[in-house]
MDTraj code that builds the backbone (N, CA, C; nanometers):
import mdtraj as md
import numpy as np

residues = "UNK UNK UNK UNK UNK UNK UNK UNK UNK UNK UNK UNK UNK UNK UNK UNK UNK UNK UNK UNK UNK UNK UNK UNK UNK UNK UNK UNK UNK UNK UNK UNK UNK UNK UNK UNK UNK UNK UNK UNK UNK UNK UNK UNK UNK UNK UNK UNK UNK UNK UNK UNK UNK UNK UNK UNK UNK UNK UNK UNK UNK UNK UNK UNK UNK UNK UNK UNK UNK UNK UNK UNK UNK UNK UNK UNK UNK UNK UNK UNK UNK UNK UNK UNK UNK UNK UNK UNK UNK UNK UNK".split()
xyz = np.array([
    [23.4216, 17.1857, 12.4616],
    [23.2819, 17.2090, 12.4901],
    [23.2572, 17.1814, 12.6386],
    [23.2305, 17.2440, 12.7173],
    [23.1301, 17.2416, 12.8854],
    [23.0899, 17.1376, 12.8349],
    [23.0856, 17.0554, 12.9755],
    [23.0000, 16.9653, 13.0264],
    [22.9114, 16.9911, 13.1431],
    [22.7947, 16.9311, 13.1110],
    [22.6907, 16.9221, 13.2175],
    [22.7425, 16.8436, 13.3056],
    [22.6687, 16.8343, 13.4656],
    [22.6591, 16.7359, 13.5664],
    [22.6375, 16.6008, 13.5056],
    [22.5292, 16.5703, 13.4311],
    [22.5051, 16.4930, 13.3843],
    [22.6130, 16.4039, 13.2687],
    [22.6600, 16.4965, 13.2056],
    [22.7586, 16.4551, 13.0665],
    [22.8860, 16.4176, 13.1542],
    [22.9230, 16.4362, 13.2916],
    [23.0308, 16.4262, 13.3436],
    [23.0249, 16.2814, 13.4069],
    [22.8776, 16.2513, 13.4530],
    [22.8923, 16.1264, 13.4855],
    [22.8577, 16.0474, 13.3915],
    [22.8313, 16.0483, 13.2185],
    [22.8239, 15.9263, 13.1464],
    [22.9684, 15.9305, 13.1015],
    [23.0595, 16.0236, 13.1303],
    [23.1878, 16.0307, 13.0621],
    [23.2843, 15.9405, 13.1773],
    [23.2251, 15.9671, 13.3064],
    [23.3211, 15.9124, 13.4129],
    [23.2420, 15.7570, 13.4022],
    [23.1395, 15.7334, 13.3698],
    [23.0983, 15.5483, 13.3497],
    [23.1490, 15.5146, 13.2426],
    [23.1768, 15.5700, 13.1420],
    [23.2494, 15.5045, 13.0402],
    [23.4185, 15.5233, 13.0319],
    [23.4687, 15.5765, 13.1253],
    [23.5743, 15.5632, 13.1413],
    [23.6348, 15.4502, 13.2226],
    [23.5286, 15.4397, 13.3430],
    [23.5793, 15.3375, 13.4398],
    [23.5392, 15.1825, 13.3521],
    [23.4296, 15.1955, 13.2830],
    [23.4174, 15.0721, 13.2265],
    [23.5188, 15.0253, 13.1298],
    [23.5692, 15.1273, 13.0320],
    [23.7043, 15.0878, 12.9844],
    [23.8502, 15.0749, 13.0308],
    [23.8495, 15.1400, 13.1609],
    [23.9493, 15.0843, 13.2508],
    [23.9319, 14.9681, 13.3262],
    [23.8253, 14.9062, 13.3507],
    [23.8352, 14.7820, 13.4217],
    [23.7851, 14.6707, 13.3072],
    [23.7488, 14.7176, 13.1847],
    [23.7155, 14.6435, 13.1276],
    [23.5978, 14.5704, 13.0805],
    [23.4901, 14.6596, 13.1201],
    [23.4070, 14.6172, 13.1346],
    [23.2695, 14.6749, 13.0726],
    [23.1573, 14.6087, 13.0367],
    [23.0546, 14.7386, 12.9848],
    [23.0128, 14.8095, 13.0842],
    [22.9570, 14.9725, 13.0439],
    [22.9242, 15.0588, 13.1075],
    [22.8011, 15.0245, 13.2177],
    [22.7163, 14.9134, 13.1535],
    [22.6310, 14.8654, 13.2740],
    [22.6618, 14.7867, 13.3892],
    [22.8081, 14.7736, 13.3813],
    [22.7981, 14.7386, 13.5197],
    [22.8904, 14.8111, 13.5999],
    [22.8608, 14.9397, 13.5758],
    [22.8943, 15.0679, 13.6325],
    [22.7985, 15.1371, 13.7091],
    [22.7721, 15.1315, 13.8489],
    [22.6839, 15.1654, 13.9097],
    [22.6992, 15.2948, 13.9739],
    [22.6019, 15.4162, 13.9439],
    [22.6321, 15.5728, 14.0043],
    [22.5801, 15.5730, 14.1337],
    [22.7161, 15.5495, 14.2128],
    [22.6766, 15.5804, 14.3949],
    [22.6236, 15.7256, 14.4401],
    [22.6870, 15.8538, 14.3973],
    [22.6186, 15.9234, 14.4555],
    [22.7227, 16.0277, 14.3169],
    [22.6683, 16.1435, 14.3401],
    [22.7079, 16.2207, 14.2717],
    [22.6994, 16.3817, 14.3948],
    [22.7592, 16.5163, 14.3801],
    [22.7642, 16.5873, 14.4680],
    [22.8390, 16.7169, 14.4447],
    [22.7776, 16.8193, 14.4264],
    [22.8489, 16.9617, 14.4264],
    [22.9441, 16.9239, 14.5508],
    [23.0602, 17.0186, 14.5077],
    [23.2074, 17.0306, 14.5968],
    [23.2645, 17.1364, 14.5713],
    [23.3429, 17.1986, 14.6515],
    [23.4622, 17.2908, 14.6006],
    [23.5408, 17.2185, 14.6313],
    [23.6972, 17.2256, 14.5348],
    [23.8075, 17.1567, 14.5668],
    [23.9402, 17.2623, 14.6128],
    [24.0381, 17.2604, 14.6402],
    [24.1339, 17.3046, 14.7084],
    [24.1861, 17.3976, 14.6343],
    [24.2162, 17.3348, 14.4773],
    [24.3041, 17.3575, 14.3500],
    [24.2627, 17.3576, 14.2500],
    [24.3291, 17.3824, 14.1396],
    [24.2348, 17.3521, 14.0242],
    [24.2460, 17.2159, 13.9628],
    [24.3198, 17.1044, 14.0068],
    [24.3447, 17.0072, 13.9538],
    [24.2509, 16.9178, 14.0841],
    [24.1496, 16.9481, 14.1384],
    [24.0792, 16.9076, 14.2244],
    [24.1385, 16.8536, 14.3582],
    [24.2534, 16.9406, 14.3764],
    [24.2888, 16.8225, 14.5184],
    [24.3524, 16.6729, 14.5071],
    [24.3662, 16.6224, 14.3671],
    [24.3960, 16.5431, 14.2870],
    [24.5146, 16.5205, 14.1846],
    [24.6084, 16.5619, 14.2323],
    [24.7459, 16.6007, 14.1127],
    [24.7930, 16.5250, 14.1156],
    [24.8795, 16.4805, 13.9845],
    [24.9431, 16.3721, 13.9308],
    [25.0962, 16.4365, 14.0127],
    [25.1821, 16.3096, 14.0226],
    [25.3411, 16.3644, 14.1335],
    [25.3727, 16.4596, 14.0128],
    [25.4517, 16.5643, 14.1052],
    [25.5254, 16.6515, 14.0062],
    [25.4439, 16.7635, 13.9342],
    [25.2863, 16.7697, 13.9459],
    [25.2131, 16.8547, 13.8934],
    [25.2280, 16.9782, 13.9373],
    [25.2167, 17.1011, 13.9062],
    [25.1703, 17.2102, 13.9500],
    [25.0236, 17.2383, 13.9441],
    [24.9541, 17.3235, 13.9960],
    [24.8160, 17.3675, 14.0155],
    [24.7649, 17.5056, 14.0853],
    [24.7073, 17.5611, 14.0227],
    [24.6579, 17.6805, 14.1062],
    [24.6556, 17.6779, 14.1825],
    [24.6209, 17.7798, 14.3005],
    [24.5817, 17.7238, 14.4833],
    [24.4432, 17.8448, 14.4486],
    [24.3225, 17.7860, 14.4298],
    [24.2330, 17.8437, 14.3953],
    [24.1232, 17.8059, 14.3984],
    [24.0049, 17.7994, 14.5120],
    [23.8763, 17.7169, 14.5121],
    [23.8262, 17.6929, 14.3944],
    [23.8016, 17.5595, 14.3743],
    [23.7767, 17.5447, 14.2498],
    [23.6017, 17.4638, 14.2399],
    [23.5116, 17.4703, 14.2017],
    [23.3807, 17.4384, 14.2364],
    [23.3772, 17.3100, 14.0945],
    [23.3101, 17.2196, 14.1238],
    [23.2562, 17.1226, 14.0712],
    [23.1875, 17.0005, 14.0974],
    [23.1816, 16.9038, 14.1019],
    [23.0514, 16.7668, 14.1338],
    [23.2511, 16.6658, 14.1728],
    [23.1540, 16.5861, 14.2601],
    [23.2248, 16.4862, 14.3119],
    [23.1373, 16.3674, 14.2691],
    [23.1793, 16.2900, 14.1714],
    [23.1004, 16.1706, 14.1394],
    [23.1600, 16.0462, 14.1680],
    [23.1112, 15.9303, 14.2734],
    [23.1088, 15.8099, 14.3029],
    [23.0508, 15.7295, 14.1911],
    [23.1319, 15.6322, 14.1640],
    [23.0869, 15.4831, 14.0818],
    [23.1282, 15.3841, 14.1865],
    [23.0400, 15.2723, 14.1642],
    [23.0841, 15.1450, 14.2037],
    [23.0389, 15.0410, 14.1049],
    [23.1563, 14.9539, 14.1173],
    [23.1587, 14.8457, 13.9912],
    [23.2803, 14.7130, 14.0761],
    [23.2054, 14.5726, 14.0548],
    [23.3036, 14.4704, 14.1265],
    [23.3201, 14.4949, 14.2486],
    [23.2285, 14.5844, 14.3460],
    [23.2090, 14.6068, 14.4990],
    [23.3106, 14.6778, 14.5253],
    [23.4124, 14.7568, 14.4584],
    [23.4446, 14.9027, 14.5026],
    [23.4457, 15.0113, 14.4291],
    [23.4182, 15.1468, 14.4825],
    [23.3818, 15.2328, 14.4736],
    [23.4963, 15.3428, 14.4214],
    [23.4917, 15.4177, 14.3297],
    [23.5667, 15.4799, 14.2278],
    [23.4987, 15.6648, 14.2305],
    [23.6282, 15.7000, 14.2410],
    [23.5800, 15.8614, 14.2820],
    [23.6218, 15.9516, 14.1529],
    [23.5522, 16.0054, 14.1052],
    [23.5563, 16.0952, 13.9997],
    [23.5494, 16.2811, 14.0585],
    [23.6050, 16.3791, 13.9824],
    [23.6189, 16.4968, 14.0481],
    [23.6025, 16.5728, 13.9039],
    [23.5066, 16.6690, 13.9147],
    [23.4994, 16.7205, 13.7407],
    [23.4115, 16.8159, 13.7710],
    [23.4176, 16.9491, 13.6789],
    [23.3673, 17.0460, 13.6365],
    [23.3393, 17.0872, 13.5089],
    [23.3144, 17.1950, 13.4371],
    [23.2198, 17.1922, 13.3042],
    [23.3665, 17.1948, 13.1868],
    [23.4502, 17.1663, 13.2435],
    [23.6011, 17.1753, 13.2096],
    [23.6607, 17.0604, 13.2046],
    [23.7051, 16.9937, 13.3118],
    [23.7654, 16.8921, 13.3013],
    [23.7277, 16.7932, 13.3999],
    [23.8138, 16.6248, 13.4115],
    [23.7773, 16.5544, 13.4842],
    [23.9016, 16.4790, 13.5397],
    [23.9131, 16.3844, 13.6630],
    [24.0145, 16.3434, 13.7506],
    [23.9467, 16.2148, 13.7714],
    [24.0146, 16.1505, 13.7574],
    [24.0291, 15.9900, 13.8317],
    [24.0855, 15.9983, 13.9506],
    [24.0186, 16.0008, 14.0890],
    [24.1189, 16.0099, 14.1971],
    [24.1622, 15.8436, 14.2468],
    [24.2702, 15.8431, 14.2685],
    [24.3257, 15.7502, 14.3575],
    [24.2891, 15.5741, 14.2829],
    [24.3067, 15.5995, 14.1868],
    [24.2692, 15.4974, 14.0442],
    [24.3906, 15.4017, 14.1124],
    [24.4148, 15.2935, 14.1381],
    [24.5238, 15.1971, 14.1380],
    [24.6338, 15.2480, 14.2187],
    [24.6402, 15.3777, 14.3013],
    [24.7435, 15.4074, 14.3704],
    [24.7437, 15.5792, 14.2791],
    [24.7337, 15.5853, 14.1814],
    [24.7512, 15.7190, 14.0986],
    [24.6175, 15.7956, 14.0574],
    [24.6641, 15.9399, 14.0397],
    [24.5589, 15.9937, 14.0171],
    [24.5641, 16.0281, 13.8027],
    [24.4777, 16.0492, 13.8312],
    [24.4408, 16.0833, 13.6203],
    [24.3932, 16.1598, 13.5729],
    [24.4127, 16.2124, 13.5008],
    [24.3116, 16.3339, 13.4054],
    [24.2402, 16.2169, 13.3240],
    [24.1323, 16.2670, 13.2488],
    [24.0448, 16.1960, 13.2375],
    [24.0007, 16.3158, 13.0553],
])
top = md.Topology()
chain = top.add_chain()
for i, resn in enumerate(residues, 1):
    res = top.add_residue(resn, chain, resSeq=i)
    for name in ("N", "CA", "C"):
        top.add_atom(name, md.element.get_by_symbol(name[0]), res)
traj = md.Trajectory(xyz[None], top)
């Protein structure tokens, strides 16, 4: 099922809150932002991935939680954890 702008960032706060452990309220939405990305895996590929080379349009969503800031990359399709702990994620 598509996701909205909206459905992308309660999916990316409840993701980061279960990765750090934490409830979703103390998941704070820094900014959110139409983007095109490079690829279709947002500019964001796991090592070893392949990916289209194909502008790919979607929202760039910022969280911050514990005073740093967590970058999310998603369209009505899918979503990316960028640069999560050193690695990137599908989501």
């Amino acid at each position: 099922m598509a996701m909205t702008k909206e459905d992308a960032v309660r999916r990316a706060r409840a993701d980061l809150a279960a990765r750090l452990g934490v409830g979703t309220d103390a998941i704070e939405e820094d900014s959110v932002e139409d983007a095109e990305f490079p690829d279709a895996s947002f500019g964001a590929s796991a090592p070893g991935e392949l990916s289209a080379q194909m502008i790919t349009p979607g929202w760039r969503i910022t969280l911050r939680a514990r005073g740093e800031k967590f970058e999310y990359r998603a369209n009505r399709n899918r979503m990316r954890l960028v640069n999560f702990r050193g690695h990137n994620y599908q989501v």
